[in-house]
MDTraj code that builds the backbone (N, CA, C; nanometers):
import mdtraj as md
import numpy as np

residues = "UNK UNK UNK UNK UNK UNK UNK UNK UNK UNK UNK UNK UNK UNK UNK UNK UNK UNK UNK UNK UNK UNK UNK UNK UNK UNK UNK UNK UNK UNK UNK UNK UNK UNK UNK UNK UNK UNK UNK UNK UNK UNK UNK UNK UNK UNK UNK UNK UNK UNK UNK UNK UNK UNK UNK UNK UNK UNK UNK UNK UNK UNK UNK UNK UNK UNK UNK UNK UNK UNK UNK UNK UNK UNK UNK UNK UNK UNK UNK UNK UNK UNK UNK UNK UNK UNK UNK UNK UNK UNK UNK UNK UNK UNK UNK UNK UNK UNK UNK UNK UNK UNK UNK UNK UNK UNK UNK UNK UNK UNK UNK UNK UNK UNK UNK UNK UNK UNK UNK UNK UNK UNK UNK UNK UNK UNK UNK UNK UNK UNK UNK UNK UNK UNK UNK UNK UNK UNK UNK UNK UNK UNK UNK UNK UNK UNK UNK UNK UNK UNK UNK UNK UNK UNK UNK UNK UNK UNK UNK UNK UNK UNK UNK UNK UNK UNK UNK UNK UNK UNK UNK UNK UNK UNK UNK UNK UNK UNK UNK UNK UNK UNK UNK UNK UNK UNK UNK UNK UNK UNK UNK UNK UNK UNK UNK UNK UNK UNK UNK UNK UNK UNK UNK UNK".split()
xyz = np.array([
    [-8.2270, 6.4154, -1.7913],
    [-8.1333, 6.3019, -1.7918],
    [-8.0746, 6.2816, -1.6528],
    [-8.0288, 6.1578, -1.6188],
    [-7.9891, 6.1175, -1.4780],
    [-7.8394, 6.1479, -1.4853],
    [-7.8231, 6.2485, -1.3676],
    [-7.6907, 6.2256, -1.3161],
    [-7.5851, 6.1467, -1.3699],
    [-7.5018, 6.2184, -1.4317],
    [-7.3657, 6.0808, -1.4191],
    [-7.2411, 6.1143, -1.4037],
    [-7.1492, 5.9813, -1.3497],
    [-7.0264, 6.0603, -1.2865],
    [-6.9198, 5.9481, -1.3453],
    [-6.8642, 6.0350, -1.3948],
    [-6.7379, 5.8690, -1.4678],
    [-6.6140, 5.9013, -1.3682],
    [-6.5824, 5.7406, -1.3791],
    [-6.5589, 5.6923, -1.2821],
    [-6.3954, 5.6190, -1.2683],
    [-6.3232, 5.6578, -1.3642],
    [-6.2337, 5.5122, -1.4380],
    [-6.1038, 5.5652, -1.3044],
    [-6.0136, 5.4009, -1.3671],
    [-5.9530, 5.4188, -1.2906],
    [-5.7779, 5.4826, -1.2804],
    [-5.8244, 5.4992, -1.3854],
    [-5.6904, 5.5986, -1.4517],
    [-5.7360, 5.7331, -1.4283],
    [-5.8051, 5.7743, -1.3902],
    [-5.8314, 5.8850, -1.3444],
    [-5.8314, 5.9800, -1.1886],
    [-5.8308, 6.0981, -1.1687],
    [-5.7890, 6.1331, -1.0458],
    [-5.8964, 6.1161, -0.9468],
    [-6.0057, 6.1888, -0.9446],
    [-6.1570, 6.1194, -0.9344],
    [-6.1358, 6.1725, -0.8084],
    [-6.0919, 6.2829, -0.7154],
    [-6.1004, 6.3319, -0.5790],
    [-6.2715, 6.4152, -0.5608],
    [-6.2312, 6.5136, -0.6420],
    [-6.4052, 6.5405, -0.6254],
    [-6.4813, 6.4805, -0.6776],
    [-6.4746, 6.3939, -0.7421],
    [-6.6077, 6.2928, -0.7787],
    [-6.6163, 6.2017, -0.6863],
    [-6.5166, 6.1542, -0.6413],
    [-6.5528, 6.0560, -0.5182],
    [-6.5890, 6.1204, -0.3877],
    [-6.5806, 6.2690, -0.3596],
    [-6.6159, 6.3101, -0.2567],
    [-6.7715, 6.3609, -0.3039],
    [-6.8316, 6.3998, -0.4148],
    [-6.9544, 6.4113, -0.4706],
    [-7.0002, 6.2636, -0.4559],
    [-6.9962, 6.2062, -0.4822],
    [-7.0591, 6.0256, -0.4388],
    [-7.0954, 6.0316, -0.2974],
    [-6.9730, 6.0280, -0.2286],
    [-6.9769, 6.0279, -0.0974],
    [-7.1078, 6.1135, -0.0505],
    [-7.0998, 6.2357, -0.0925],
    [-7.2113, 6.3531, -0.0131],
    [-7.3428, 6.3025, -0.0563],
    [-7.3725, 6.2400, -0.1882],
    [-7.4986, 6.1665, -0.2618],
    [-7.5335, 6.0500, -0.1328],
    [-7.4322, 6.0055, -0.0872],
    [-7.4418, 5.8956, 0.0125],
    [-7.5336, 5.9360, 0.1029],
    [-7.4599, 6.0350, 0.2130],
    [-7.4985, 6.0870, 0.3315],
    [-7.6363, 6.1207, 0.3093],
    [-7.6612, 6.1473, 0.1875],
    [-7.8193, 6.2267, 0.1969],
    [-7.9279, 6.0924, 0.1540],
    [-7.9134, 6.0108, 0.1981],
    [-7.9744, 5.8840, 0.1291],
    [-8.0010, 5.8710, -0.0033],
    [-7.9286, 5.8501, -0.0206],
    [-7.8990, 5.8099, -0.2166],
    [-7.8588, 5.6918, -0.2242],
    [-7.8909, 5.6857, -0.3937],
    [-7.8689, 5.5323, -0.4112],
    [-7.8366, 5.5644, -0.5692],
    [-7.7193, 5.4703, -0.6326],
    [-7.6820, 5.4903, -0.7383],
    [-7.6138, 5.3764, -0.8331],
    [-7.6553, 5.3863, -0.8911],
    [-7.6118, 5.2306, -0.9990],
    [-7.4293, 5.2683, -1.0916],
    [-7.3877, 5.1524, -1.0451],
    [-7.2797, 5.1460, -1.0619],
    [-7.1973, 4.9799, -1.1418],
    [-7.1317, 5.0061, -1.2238],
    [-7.0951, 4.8791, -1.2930],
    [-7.0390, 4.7714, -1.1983],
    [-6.9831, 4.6583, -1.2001],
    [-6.9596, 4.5544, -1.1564],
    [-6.8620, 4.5060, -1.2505],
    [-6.8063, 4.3682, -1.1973],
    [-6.6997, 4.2617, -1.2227],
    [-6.8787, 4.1899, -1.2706],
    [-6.9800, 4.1491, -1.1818],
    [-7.0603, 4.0460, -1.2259],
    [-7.2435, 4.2002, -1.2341],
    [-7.1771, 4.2532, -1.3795],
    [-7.3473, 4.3727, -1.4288],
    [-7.3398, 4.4654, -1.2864],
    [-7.4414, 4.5864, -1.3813],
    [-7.4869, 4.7036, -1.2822],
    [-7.5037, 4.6226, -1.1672],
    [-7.4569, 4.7071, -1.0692],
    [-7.5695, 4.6565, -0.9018],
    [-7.6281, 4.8113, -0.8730],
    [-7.7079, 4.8069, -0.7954],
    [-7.7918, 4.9294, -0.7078],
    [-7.7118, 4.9567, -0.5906],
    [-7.6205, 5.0048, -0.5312],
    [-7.5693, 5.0688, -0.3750],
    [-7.5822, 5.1662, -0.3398],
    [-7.5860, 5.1407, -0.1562],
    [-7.6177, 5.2601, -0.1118],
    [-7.5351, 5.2201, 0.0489],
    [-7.5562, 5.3491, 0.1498],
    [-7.4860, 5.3290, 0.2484],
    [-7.5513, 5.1782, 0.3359],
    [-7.5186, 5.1387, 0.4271],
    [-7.6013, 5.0201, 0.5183],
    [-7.6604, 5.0897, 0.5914],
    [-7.6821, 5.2012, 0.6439],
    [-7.7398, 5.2130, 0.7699],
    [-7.9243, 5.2893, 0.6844],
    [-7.8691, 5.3550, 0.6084],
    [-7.9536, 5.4397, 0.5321],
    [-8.1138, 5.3766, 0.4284],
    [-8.2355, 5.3593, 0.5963],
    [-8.3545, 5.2924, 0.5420],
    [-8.3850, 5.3284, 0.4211],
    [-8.3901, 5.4820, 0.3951],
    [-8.4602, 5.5260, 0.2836],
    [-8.3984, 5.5071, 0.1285],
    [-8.2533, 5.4690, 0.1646],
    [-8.1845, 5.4121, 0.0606],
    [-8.2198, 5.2889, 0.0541],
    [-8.2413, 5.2119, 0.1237],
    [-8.2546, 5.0736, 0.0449],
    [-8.3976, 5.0408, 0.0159],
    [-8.4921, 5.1571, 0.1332],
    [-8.6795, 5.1003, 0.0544],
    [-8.6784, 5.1380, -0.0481],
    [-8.5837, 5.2473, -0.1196],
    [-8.5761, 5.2897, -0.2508],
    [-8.5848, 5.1783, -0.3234],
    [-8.4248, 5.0958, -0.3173],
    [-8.3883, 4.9619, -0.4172],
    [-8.4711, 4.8812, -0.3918],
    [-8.5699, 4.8426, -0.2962],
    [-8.6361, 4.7388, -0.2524],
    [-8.7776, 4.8176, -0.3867],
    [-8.7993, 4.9276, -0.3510],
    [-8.9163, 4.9705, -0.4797],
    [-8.8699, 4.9374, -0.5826],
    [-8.7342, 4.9814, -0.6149],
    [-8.7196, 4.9511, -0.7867],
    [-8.6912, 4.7776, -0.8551],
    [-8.6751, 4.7622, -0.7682],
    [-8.7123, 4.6201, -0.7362],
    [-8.7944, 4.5217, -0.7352],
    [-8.8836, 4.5845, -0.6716],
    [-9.0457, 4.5355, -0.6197],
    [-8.9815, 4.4286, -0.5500],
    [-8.9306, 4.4076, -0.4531],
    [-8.8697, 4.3109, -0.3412],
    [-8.9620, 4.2662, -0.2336],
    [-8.9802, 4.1779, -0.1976],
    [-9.0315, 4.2001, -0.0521],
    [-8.9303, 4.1575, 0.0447],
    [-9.0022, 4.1838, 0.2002],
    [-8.9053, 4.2196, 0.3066],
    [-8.8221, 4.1321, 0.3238],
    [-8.8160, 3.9902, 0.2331],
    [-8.7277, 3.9331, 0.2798],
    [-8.6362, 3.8883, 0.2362],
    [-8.5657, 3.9955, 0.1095],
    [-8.4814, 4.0011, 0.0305],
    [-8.3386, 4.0482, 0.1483],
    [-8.2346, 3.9313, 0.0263],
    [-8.0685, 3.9764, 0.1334],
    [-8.0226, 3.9973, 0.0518],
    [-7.9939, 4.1449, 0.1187],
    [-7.8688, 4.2152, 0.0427],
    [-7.7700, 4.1781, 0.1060],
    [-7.6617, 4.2729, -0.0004],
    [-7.4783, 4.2146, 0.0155],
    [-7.4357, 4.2859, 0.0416],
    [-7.3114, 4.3216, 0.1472],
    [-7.2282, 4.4268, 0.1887],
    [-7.1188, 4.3704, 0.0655],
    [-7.0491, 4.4831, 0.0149],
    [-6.9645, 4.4857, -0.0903],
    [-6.7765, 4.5701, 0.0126],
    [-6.7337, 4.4637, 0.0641],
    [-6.6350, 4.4808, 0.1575],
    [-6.5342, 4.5082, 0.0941],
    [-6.4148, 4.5639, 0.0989],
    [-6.2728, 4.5433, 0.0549],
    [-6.1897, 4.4570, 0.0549],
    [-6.1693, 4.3881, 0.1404],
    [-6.0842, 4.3136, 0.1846],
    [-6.1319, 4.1992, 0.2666],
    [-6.0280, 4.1061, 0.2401],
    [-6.0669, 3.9735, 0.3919],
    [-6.0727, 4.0282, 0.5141],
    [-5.9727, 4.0926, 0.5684],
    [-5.9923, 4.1558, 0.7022],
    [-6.1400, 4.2483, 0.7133],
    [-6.2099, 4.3050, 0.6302],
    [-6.2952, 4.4168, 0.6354],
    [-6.4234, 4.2672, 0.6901],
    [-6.3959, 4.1879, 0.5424],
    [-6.5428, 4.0784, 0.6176],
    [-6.5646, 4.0621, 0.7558],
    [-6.3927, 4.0360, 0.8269],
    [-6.3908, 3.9586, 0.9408],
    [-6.4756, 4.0183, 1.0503],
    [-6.4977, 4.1680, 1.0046],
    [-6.6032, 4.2443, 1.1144],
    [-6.7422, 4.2415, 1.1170],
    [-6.7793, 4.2028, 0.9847],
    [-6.9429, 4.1984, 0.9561],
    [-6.9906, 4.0995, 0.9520],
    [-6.9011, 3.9376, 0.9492],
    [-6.9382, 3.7817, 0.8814],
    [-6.8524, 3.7382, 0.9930],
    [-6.9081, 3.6387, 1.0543],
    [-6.8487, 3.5000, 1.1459],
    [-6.7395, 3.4410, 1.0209],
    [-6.6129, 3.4294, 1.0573],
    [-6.5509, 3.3579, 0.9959],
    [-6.4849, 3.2064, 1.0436],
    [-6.4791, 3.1022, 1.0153],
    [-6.3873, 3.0129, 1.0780],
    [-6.2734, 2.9796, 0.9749],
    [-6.1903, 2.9167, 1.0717],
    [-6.0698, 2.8562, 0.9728],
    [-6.0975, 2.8153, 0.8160],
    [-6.2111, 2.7066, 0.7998],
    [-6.2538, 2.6546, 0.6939],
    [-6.2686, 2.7485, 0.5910],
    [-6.3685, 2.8624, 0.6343],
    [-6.4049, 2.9885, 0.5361],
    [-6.3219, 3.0313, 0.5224],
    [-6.2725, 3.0864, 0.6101],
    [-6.1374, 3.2138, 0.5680],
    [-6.0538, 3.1330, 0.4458],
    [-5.9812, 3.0055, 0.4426],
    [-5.9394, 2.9879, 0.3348],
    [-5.9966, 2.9538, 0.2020],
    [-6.0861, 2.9590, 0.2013],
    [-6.1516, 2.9679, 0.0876],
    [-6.1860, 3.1060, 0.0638],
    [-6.2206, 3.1669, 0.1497],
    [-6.2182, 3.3207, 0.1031],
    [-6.0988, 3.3810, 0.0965],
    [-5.9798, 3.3541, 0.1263],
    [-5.8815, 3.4019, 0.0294],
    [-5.8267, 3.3884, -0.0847],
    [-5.8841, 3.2760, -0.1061],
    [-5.8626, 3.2244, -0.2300],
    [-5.9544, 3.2336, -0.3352],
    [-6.0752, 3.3116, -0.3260],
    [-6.1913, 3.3075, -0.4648],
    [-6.2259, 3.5100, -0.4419],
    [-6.1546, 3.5848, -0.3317],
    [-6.1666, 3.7350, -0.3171],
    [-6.0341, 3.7904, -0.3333],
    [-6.0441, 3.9245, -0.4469],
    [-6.1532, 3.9449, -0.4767],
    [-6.2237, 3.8660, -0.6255],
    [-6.3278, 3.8819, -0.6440],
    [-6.4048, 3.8158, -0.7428],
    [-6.5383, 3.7820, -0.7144],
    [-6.6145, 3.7182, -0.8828],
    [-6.7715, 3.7268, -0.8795],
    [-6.8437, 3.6421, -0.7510],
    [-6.8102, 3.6794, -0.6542],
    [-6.8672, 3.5693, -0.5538],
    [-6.9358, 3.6373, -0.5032],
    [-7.0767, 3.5724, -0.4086],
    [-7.1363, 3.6350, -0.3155],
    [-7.1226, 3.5363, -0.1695],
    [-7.1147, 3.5314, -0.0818],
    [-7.0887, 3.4701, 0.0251],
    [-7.1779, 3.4502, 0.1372],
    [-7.2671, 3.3933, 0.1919],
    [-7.3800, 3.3491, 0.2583],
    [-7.3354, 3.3280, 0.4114],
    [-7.2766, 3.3940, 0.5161],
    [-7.2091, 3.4003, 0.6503],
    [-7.2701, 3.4217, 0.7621],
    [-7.2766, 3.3703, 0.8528],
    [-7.3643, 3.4160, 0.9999],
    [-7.2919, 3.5735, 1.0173],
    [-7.4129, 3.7096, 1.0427],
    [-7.3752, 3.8127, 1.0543],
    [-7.3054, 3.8218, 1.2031],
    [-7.2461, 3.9152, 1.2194],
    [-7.1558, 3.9653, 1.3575],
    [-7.2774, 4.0991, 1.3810],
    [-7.2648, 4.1588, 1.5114],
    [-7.3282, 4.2458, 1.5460],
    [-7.3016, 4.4018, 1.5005],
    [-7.2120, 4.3817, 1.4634],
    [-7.1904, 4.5220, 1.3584],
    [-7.2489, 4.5570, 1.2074],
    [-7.3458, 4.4246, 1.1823],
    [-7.3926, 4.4696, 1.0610],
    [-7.5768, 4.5410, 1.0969],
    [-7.5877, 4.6691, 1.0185],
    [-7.7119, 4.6704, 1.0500],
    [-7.8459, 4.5605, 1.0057],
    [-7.9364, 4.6027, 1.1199],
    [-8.0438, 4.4933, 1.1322],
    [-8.1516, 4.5017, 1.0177],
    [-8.1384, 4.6207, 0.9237],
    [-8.1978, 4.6456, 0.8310],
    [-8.1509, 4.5226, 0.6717],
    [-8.0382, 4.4635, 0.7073],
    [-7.9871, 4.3947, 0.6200],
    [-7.9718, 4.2591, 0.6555],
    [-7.9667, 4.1922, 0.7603],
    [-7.9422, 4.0774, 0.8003],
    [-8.1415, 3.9628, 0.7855],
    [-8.0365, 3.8518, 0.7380],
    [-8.1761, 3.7552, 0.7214],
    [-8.2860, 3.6971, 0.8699],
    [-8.3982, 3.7529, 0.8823],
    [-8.4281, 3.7616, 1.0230],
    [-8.4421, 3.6185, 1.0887],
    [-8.4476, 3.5804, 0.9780],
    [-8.4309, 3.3788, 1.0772],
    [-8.3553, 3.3148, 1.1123],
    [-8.1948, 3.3421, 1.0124],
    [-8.0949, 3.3277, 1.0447],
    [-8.0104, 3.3629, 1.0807],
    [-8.0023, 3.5291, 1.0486],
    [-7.9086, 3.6345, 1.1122],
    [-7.7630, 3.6221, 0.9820],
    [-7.7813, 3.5814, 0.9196],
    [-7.6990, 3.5680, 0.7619],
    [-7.6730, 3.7499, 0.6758],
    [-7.5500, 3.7428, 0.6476],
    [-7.5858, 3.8402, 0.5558],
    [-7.5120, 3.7860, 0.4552],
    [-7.5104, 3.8366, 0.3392],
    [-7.3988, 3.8466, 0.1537],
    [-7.3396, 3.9080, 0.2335],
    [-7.1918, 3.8344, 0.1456],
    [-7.0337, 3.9320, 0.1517],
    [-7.0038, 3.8952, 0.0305],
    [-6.9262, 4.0383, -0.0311],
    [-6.8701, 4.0179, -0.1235],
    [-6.7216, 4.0550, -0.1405],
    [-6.6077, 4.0530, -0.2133],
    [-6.5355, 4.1677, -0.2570],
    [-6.4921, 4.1263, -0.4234],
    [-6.5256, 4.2654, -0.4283],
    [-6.5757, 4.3046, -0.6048],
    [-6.4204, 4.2937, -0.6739],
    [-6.3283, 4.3096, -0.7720],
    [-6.2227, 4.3628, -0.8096],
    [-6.2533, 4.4488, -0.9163],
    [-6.3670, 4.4828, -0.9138],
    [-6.3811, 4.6387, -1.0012],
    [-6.3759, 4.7278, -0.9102],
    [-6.2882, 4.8254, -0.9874],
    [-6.2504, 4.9939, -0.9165],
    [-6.3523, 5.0557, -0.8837],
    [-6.5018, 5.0699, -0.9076],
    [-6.5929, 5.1637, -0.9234],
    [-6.5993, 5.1498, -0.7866],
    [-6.6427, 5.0300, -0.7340],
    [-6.6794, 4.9942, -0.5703],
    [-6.5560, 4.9977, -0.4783],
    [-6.4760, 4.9562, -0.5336],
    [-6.3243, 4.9931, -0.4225],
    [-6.3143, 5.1000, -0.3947],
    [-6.3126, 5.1757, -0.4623],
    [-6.2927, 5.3417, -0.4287],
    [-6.4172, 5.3914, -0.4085],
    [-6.5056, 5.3936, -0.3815],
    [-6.6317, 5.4265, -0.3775],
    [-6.6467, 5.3796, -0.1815],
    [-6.6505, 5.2413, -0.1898],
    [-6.5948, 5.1929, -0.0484],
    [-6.4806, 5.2742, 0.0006],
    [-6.3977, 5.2873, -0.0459],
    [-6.2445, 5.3529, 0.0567],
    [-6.3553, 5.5173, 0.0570],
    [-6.3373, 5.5503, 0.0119],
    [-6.4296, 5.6842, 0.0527],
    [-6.4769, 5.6991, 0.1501],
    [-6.6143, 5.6090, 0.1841],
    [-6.6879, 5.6386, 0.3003],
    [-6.6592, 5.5744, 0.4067],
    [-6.5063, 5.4541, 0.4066],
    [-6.5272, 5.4180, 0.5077],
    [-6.5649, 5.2959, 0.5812],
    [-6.6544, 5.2241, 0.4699],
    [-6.7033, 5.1331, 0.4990],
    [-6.7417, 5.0522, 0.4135],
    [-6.8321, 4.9042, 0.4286],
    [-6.8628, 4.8524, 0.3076],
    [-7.0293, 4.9265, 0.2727],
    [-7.0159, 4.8900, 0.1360],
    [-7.1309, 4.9663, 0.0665],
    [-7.2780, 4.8157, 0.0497],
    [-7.3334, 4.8425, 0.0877],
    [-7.4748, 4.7759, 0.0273],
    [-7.4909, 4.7640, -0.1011],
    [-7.5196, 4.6465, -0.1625],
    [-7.5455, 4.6404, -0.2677],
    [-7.6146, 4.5389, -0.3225],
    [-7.7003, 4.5798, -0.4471],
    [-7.8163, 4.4580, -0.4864],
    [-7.7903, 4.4264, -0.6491],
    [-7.8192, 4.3288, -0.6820],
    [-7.8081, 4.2871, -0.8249],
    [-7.9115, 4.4602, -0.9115],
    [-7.8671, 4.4986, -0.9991],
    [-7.9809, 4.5837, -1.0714],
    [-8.0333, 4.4252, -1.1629],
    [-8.1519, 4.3919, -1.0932],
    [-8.2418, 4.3421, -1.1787],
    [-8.3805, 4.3778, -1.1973],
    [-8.4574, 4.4200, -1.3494],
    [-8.5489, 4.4647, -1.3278],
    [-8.6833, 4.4089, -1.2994],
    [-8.7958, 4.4185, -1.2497],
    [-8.8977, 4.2768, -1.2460],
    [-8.9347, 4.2506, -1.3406],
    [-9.0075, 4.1107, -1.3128],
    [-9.0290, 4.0451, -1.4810],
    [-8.8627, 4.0144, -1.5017],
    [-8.7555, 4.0315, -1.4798],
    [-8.6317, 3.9972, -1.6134],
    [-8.5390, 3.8756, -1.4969],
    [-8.4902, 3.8010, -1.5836],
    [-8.4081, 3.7295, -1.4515],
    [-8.2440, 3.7683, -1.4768],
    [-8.2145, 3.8731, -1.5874],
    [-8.0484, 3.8913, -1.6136],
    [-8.0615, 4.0340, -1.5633],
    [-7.9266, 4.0700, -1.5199],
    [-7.8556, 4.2215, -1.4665],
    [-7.8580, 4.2634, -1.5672],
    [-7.8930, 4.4014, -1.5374],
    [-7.8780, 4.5107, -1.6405],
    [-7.7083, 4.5389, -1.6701],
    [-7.6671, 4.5554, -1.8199],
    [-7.5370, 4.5837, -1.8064],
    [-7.5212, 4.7244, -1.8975],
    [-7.6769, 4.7894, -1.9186],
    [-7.6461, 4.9457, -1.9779],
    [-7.7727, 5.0134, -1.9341],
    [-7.7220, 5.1248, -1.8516],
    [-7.8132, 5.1793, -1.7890],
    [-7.9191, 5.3145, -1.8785],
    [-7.8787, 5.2711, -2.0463],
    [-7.9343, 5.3606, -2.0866],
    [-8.0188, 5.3377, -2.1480],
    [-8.0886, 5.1780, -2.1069],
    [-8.1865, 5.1633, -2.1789],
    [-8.2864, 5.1118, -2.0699],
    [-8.3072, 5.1373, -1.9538],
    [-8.3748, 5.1751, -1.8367],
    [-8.5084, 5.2687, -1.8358],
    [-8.5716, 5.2663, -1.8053],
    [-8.7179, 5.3915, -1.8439],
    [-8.7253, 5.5225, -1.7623],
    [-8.7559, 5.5481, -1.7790],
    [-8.7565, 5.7094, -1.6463],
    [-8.7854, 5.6965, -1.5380],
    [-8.9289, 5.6378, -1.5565],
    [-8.9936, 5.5752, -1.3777],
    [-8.8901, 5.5198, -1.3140],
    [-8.8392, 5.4039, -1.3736],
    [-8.7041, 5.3187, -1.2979],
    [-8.5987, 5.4286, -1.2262],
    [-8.5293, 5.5122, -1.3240],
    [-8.4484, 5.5921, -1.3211],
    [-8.4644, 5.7465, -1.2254],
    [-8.6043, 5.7509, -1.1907],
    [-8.6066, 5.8544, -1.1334],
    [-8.5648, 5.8242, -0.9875],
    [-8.5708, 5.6745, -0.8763],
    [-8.5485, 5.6260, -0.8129],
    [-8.3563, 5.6237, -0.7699],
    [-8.2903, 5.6943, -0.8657],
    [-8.1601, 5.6312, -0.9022],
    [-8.1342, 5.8137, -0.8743],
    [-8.0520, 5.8188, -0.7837],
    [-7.9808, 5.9252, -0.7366],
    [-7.8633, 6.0003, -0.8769],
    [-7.7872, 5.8999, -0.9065],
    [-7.6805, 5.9064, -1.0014],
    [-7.6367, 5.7657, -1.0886],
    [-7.5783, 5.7891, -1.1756],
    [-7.5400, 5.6347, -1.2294],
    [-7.3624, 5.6579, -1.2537],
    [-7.3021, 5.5770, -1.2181],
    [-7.1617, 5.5948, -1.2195],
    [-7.1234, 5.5131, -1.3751],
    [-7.0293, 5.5341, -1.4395],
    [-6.9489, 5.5444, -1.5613],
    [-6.8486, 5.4956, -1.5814],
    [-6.8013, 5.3501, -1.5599],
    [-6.6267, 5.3222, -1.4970],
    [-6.6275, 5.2425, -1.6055],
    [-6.4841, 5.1764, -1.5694],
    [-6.3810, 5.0802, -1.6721],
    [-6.4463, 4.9732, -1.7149],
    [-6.5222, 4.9185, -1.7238],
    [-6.5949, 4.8062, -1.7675],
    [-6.7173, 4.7607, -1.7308],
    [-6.8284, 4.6738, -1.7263],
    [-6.9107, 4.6101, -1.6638],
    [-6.9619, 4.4624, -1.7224],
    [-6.9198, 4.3457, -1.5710],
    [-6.9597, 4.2502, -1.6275],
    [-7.0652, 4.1895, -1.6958],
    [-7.1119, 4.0792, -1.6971],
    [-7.2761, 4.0566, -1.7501],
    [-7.3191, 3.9464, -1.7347],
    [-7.2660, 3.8973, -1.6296],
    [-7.2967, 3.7855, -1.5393],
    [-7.3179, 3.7903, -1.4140],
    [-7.4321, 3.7263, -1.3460],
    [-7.4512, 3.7857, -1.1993],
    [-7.3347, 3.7002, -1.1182],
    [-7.2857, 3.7036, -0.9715],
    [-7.2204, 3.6711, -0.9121],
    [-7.2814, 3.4850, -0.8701],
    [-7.1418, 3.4329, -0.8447],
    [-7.2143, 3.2779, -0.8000],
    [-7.2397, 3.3120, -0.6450],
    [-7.3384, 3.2633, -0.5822],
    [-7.4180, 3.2476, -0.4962],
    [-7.3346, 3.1069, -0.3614],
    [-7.2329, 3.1321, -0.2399],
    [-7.2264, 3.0167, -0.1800],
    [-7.2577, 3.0257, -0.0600],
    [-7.3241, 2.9369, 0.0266],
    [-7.3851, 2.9489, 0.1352],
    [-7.2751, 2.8863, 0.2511],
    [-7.2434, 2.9461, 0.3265],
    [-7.1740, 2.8819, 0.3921],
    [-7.1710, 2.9056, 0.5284],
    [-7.2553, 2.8368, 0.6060],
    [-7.2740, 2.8492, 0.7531],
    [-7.2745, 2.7654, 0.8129],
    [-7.2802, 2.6115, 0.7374],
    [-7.2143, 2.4992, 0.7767],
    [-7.1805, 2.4163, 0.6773],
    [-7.1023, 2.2877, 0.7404],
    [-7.0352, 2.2050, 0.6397],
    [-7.1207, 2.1436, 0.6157],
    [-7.1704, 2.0188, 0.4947],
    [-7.0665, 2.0873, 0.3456],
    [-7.0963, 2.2300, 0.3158],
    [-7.0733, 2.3047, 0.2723],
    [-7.0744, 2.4297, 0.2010],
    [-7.2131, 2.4310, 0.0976],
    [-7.2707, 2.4823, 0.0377],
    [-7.3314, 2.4777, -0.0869],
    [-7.3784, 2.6031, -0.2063],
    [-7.3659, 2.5887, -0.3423],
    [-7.3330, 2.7053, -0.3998],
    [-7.5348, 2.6775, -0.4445],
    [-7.5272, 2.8064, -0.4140],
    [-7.6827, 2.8252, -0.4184],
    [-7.7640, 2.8586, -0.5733],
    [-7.6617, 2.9561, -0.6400],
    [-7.6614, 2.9827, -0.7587],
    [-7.5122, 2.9875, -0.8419],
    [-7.5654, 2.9371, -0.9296],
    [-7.3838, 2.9131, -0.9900],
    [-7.4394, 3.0310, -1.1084],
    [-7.2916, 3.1274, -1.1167],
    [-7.3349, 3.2116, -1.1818],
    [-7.1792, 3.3147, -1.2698],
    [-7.1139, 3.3874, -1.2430],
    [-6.9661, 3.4124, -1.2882],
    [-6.8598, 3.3291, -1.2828],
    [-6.8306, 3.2993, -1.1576],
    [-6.7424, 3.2858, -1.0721],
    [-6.7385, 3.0881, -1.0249],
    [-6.6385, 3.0119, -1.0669],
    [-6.6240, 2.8953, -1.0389],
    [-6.5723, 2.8865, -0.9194],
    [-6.5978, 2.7557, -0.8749],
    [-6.5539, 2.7895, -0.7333],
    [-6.5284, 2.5774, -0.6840],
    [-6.4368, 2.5385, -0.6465],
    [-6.4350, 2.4731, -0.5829],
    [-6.4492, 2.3993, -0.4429],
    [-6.5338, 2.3593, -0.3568],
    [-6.5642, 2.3768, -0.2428],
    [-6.5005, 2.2408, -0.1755],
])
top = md.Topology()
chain = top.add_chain()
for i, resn in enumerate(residues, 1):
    res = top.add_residue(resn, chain, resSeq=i)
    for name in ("N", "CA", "C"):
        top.add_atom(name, md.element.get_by_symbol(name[0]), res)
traj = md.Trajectory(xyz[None], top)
């Protein structure tokens, strides 16, 4: 059976979040609930963590992943922001959003879209990833858990197959999980446009 580490947020969770953390460092990758279904995360810098998710996946190279940030200020280091964005991103984070931003040079090159230089931003308001993020430090990588062949997020990881699962470092255990994927908005110039409408309403 796979690893598991519960996660809630009524709980003290010091060595479990420092056990996550060490799963990190060693390139791991571990499925964890959401505000919008399971996602797959792992550190950003860490190739062998994400050709992992890119296998369980069956992705090709030119899949964009999402940094899963804390805060507005945390984006402002990884995503070009202007006036326009920023207020709208204070106003729809945290929540099911994913955010479509010209990357800054601090995001690794393993994640950024190579034509445009774009990455996903998110910030989640489920605990599993907040504290999971405050841990290491930084924002965490993260991908929809969708399996191929299926177009909905997984929202119970116990009905997953082994092959899938052997790919999966640990599976985390927290306060809820949504079951809707995140809405999708692109925003690198005006007008804005929502790419996939999906949890999260959004007025632009």
């Amino acid at each position: 059976m796979k690893k598991l580490i519960e996660l809630y947020s009524y709980g003290n969770n010091v060595a479990e979040l420092k056990e996550i953390a060490n799963i990190l460092d060693n390139d791991g990758v571990f499925a964890v609930p959401t505000d919008s279904g399971y996602a797959l995360a792992c550190r950003m810098k860490s190739k062998k963590a994400i050709d992992k998710i890119i296998k369980i996946r069956e992705l090709d190279g030119k899949h964009n992943f999402t940094l899963s940030c804390k805060d507005l200020s945390e984006i402002s280091e990884y995503a070009k922001v202007d006036n326009t964005a920023y207020r709208i991103l204070k106003r729809y984070t945290p929540g099911p959003f994913t955010f479509i931003l010209n990357a800054t040079k601090k995001v690794s090159s393993l994640l950024v879209s190579k034509s445009k230089n774009t990455v996903g931003i998110r910030v989640s308001e489920h605990y599993a990833l907040q504290a999971i993020s405050a841990e290491i430090g930084e924002p965490l990588v993260i991908g929809s858990f969708i399996l191929p062949g299926q177009d909905h997020v997984v929202t119970d990881c116990s009905v997953i197959d082994d092959e899938v699962m052997n790919y999966i470092d640990v599976v985390i255990e927290s306060d809820y999980c949504g079951y809707e994927s995140t809405t999708v908005v692109e925003m690198l110039e005006l007008p804005y446009q929502i790419l996939r409408q999906g949890a999260g309403e959004i007025d632009l």
